[in-house]
N, C-alpha and C positions, 0 to 999 in steps of 0.2 A: 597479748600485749595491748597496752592501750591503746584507742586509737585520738588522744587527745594531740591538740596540731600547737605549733607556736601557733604565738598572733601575729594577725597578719600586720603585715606594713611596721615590723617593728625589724631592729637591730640587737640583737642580743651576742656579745662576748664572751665569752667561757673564757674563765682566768684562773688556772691553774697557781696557787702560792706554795708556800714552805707549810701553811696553816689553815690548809683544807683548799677548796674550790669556791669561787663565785661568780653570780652572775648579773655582768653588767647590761642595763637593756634601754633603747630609747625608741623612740619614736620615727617615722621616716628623714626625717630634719636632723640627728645625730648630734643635735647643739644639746642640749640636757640628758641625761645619765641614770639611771637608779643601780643601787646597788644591795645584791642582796647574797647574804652569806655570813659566816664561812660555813661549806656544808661541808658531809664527811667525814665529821668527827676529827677536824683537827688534823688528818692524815697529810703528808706531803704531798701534793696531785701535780704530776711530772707534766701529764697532757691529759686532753680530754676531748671529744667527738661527739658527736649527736646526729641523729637520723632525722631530718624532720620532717620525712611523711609520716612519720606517727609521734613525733613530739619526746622520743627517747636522746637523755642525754648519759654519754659514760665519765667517766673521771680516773685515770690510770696515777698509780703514784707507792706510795710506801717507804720501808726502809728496813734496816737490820733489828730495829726494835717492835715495831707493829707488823713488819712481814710484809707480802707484797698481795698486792689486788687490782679490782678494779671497779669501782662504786658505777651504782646504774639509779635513774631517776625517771620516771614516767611522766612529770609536770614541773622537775628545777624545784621540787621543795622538800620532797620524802626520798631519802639515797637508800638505797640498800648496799651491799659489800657483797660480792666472789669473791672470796680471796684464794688465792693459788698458793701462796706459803705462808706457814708461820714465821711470827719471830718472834723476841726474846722473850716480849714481855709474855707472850701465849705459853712458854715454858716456864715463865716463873711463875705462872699461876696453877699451870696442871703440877708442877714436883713444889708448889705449898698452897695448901689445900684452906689452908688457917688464912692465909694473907687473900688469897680470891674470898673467902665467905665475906671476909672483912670490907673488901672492897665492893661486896655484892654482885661480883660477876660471877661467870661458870667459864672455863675453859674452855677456850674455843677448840671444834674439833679437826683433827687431822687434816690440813691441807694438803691437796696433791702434788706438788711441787716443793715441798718443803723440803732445804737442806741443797737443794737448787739455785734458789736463786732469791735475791735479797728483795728488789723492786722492780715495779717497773715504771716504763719511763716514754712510751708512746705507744698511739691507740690510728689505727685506719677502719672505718669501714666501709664495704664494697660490697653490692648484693646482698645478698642473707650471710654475710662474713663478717665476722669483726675481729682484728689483726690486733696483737698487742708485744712491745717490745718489752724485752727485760736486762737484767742487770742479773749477775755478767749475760751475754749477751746469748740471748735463745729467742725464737717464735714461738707464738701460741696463737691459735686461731679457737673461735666459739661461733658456733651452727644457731643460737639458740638466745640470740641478744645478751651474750657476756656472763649467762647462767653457770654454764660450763664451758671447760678450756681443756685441748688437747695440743701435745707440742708438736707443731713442724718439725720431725725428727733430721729431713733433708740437710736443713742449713744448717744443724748443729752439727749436722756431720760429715760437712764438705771436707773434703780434704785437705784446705789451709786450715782449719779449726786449730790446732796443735800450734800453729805460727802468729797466731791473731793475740795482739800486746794492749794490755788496756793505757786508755787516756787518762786526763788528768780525774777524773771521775771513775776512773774504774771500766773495764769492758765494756760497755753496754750498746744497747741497741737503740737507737736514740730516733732514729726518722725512718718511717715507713710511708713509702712512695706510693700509691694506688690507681690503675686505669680503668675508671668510669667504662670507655667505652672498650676497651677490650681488658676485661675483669679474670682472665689468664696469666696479665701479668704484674709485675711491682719488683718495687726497687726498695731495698733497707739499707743504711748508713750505721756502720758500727766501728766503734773510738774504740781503739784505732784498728781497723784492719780492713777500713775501706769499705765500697759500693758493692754490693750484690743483687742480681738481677736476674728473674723469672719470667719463662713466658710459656709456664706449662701447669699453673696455678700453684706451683710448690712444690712438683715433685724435681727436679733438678734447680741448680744455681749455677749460675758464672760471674767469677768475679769479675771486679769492671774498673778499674785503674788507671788502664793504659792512658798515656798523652797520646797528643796527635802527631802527626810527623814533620811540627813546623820549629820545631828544634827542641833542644833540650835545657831545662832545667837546672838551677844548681841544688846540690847534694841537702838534703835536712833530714830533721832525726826523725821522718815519721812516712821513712819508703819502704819498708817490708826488705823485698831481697837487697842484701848490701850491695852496693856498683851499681842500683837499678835508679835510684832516685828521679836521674834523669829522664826513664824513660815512664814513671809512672808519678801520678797525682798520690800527694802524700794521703796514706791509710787514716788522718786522722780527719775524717770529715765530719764538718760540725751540724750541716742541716742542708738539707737537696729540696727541690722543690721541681714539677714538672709543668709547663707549659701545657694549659687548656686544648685538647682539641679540637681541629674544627677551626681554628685560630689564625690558618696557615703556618702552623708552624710546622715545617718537614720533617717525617717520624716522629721519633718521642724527643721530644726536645726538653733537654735538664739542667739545670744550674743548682752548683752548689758553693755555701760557702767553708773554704778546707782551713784547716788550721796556717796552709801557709798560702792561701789567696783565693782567686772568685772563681771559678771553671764554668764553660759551658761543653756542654753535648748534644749535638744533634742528629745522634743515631743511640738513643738509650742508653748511654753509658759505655759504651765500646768503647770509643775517643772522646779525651777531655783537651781544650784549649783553656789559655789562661787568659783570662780579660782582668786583672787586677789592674792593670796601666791606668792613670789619673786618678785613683783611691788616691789616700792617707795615710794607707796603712793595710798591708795583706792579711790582715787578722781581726776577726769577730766570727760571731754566732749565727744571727739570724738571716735570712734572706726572704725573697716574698718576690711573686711572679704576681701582674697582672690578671686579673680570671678571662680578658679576651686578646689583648694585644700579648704577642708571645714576643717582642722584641723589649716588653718594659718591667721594668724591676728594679727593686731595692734592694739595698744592705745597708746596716748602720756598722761601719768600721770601729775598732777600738785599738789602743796604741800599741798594743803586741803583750803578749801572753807572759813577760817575764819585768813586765813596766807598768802594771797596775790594772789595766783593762779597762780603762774609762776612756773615753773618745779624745782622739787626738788633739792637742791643747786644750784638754778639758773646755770643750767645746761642743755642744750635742747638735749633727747633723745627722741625716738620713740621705744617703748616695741614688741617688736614681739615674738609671740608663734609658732611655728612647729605642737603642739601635743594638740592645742585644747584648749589653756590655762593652760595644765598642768604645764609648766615653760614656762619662760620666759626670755626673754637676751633683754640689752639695744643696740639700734644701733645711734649711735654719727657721725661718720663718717661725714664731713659737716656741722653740726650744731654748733651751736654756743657752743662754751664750757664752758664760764663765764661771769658771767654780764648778764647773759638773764632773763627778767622777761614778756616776753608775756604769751598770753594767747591764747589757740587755743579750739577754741568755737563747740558746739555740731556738727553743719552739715558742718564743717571747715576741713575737713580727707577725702579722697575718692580713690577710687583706678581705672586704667583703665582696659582692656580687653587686653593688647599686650601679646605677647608670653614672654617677660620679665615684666613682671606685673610692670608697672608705680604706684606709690604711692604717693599722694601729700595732702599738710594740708597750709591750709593759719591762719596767725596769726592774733592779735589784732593789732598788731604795723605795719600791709598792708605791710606783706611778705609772699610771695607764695613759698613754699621749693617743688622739686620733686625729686622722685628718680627712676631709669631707671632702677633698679635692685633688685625688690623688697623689698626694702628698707633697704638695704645694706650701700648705699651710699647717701649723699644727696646734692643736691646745691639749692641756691635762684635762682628761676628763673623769680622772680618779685620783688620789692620793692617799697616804699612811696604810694600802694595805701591805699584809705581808712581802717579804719577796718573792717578786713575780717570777712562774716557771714557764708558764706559758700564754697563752693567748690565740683563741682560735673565735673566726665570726660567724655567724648564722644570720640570714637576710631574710 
């Protein structure tokens, strides 16, 4: 593997589109931008990770027509492709053989997943692991920097498997939770059928649903057992995130944002509380934790999933909490104030590591907003790319 490093004292973005992966990178000042891409070949890149004690970046993504994988890059300029499945297009070239010569390709060979699974759609790594989520919704873990993939058979064959209903995307596996400091365990979010959670590096799962005991809920379409609604967080979770440890945060402490509001957990998913009170609106994508304070965090709300999905009175804020989700206050500063109707997508939010904690979310209409002051203030400091899938930072 190589042993080339980022540079130092830079910011660099991984920005997942509809039309391959790019990479946004500045300087320690975070006011000017470069951009460079699309790499990938064009691929759909759902999410993307990077290691940077050796300068390794991945890019997960795909679909029914190019098949599913996960591109690898030693320096953010030359990708290579895993790919786990074929798709369509890889069968219209091996059964015509005249139309490949023509196009100057060779058929690509037998993927091992193929006929499995379509795409995929998020990427963790932890130790010599790298975790990647798919569509419909299965684990794959690779020993060997994303060369080769073998499936987590456990999760696919918990015993809810059979009950698990896809979301408006289809089944999938969407956010993969990972603990640095104890690398035994993690957490995966799958539309819809809810939180699963490990603390035995994968060979068992327990689902993780349950609310707390501070009352109950009213009924929605996305509670697994009929008559349970109440006592469980709807199955359609959109994006979880865990709280730094080390942080004071007690246990594993988690937030997510669900299809019908904000939850926290402060015993790893066991019990969830609903902090939505003082939102806009119980419904959006993405969320984002501070990297040291475990009481501060964002969500950017959107007006509800059957009313268009752009921020409440077409109005772009970003919600931040101090105390944990207890309240909440809108921060506007920079964004657009009227006429906004984007959409900013589950793994589209992410935060950096500076001592003025960077905050950035790229939208559907391929703008990348950041803010240099914990999300106080904010500027575009991208426009016209693709639309955005996701958004992860490197410091």
């Amino acid at each position: 593997m190589s042993q080339n490093t980022l540079p130092q004292k830079t910011t660099t973005l991984m920005v997942g589109t509809t039309k391959g992966a790019f990479l946004l990178t500045s300087d320690s000042d975070r006011i000017k931008w470069s951009v460079a891409g699309p790499f990938c070949d064009g691929w759909p890149i759902n999410h993307m990770a990077a290691d940077t004690t050796v300068g390794t970046y991945w890019a997960a993504g795909g679909g029914e027509w190019p098949g599913a994988g996960v591109w690898r890059s030693d320096n953010g300029t030359d990708w290579t492709l895993s790919k786990l499945a074929n798709g369509k297009f890889d069968a219209l070239l091996r059964d015509d053989p005249a139309l490949a010569a023509e196009f100057g390709m060779e058929p690509a060979p037998p993927a091992p997943f193929t006929g499995e699974i379509d795409a995929l759609w998020s990427l963790a790594h932890v130790g010599d692991t790298l975790f990647a989520g798919a569509k419909p919704a299965a684990l794959y873990a690779s020993h060997d920097g994303g060369d080769t993939w073998d499936k987590v058979p456990s999760l696919s064959d918990h015993p809810s498997a059979d009950s698990w209903e896809p979301g408006g995307a289809g089944l999938t596996l969407h956010t993969i939770v990972t603990a640095a400091d104890t690398p035994e365990k993690m957490w995966v979010g799958i539309s819809a059928a809810g939180v699963f959670a490990t603390e035995d590096g994968g060979k068992t799962w327990e689902r993780r649903n349950r609310r707390d005991n501070q009352g109950n809920a009213p009924e929605h379409d996305h509670g697994g057992t009929p008559g349970a609604c109440g006592h469980e967080v709807g199955h359609c979770v959109h994006n979880m995130v865990r709280a730094a440890p080390g942080t004071g945060a007690a246990g594993d402490l988690l937030y997510q944002q669900n299809h019908h509001g904000v939850f926290r957990s402060p015993d790893g998913g066991r019990s969830w509380s609903e902090i939505s009170a003082g939102l806009p609106s119980t419904f959006g994508f993405p969320i984002a934790v501070h990297p040291r304070d475990p009481a501060t965090l964002w969500v950017l709300p959107l007006n509800g999933d059957m009313a268009g999905r752009y921020p409440p009175d077409a109005s772009a804020a970003v919600w931040m909490s101090r105390d944990g989700g207890d309240t909440w206050s809108a921060r506007r500063d920079g964004l657009p104030a009227r006429n906004c109707f984007f959409t900013v997508l589950r793994q589209a939010m992410t935060t950096d590591r500076a001592e003025s904690v960077g905050v950035y979310f790229g939208t559907n209409s391929g703008s990348v907003f950041a803010s240099t002051d914990s999300g106080e203030t904010w500027r575009e400091v991208a426009r016209h790319l693709p639309t955005v899938l996701c958004v992860e930072a490197l410091t």
